[in-house]
N, C-alpha and C positions, 0 to 999 in steps of 0.2 A: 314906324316899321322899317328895319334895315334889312340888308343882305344878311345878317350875322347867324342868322341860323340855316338859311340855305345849304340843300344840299351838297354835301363835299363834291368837286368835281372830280373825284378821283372816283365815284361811285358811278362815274359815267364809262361809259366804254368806248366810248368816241369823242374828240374833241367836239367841242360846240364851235356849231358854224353860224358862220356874223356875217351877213351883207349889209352894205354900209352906203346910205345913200344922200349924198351931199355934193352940190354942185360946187365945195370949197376945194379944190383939188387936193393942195397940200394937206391940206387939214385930213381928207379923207385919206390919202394915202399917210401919212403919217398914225390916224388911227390904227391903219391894216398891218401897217410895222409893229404896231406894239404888240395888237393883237394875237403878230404870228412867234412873236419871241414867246408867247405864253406857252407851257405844253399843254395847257387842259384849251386855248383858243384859235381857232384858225380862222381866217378871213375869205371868202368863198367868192369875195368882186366886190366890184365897187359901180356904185351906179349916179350919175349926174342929174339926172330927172325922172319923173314919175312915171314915163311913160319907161325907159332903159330897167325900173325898180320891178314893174310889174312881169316885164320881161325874164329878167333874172331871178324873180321870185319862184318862180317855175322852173329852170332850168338850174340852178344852184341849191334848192332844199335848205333856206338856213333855217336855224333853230331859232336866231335872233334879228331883227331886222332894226337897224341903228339907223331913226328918219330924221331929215332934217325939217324942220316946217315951211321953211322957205324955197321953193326950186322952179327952176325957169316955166315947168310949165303947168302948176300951180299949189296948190296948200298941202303941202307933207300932211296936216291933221286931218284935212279933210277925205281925203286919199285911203286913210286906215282901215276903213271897213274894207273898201274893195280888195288890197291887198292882202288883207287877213282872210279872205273870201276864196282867193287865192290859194294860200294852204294855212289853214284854222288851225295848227299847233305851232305856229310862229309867233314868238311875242316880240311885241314891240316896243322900242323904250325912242322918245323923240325929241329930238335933240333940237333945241330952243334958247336964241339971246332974250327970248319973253319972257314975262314971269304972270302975263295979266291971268287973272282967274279965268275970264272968258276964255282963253286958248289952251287951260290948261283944263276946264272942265270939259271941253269939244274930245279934247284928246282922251279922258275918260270916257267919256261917253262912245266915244268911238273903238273902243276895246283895247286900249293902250297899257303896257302893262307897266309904265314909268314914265317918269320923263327928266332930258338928262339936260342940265343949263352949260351953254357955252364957256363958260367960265371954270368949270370941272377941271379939274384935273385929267390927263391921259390916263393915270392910273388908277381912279375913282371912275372913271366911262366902265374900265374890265370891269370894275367888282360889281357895278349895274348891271353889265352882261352879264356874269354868271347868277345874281341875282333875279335875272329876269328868264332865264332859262331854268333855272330850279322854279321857276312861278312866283318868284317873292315880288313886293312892292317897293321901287325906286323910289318913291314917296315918304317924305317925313310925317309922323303924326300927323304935326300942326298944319300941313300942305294937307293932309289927307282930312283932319276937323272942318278947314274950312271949304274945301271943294265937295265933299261926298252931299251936303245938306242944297247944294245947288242945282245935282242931276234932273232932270224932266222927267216926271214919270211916264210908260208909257204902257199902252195893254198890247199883253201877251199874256200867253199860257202861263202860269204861275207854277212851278214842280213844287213835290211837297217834301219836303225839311224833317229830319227825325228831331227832336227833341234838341239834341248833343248837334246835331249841326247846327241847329239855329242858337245854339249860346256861342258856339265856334264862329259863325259868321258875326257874331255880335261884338266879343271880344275882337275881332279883324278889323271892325269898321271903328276899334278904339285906337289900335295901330300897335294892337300885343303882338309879339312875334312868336310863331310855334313854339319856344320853348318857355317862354311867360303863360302863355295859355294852360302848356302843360304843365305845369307851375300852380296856376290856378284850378285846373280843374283834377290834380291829384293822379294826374294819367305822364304818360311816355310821349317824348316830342312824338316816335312814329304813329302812336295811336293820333295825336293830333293831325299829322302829314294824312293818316290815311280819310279822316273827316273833314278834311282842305280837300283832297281828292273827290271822295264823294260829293262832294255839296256843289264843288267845280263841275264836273259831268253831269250833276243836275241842273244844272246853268247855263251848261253850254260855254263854262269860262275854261281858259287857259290860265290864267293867270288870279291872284288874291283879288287885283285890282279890280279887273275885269267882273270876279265874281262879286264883289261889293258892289260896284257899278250896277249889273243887271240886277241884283238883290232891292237894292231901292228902287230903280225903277217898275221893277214890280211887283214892290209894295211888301216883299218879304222882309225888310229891313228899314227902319225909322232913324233918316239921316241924324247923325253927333250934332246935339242940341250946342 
């Protein structure tokens, strides 16, 4: 699943706002350049540690929050609930030299709506922002095949799924992108976008990712064999 069918940003009325939190100076300030040359992206601060993230999470409003997992005063992954806690329609995409399953399914599991490797390009980080702000998944297929089948289950309330969302969520957890789906099911990418919506606010997700994630953890969804 790529960015490729995300919403156009031109369909936004406001730039999307990116706080960026990485205790690599240059790096983070050189993110926030590129970021602000964008017209559809602006950079709303930069923050060095988790405690400075949670702070500015609250006084800056982003729409995107760019984590590093590493920071002086401790694990960018582990941190994501609380911040998302913080304000629940920020997606997160986390920015990682790891690649081991174990950090990257933590990061799922923790409501991550991507995750971005050091080695990226500056100009492939944007198109994961706007990606991750339309709600799509930074995540390839094959990253998504072998991490979904790893999540914990866990008990909670279980919402209930019309018919058409639960093949929609099914098709998501194969790594079809809204307009394959509507492809396959003989419908309009928006009629797709609008059963990603639904089945999202029946979830409590922000994001595709997100809502795969809590889908198999509660058991409305049978991880990719």
């Amino acid at each position: 699943m790529t960015e490729a069918d995300a919403v156009h940003p031109g369909a936004r009325s406001e730039p999307i706002r990116v706080l960026i939190v990485d205790d690599h100076e240059v790096m983070a300030a050189s993110l926030a350049r590129v970021l602000d040359d964008e017209p559809d992206l602006v950079s709303v601060g930069l923050a060095s540690s988790l405690a400075q993230a949670r702070a500015r999470v609250q006084t800056s409003a982003p729409d995107v929050l760019v984590l590093d997992r590493r920071l002086p005063d401790g694990d960018g992954v582990e941190a994501i609930r609380d911040l998302k806690a913080l304000r629940p329609s920020m997606n997160i995409l986390v920015l990682t030299g790891s690649s081991s399953d174990d950090v990257l399914v933590r990061a799922l599991e923790g409501g991550a709506a991507g995750f971005l490797s050091k080695t990226r390009s500056l100009g492939e980080v944007t198109s994961a922002v706007r990606a991750a702000a339309a709600g799509e998944a930074s995540v390839s297929s094959e990253m998504l095949a072998r991490l979904l089948p790893r999540l914990t289950r866990v008990s909670a309330p279980t919402p209930t799924l019309t018919r058409r969302e639960e093949e929609v969520l099914a098709m998501l957890a194969q790594g079809l992108s809204n307009a394959a789906i509507a492809a396959e099911l003989t419908v309009s990418v928006n009629t797709v976008r609008n059963h990603v919506s639904n089945l999202s606010a029946k979830l409590g997700a922000h994001s595709k990712l997100e809502a795969m994630s809590i889908a198999i953890q509660r058991g409305l969804l049978a991880p990719p064999q």
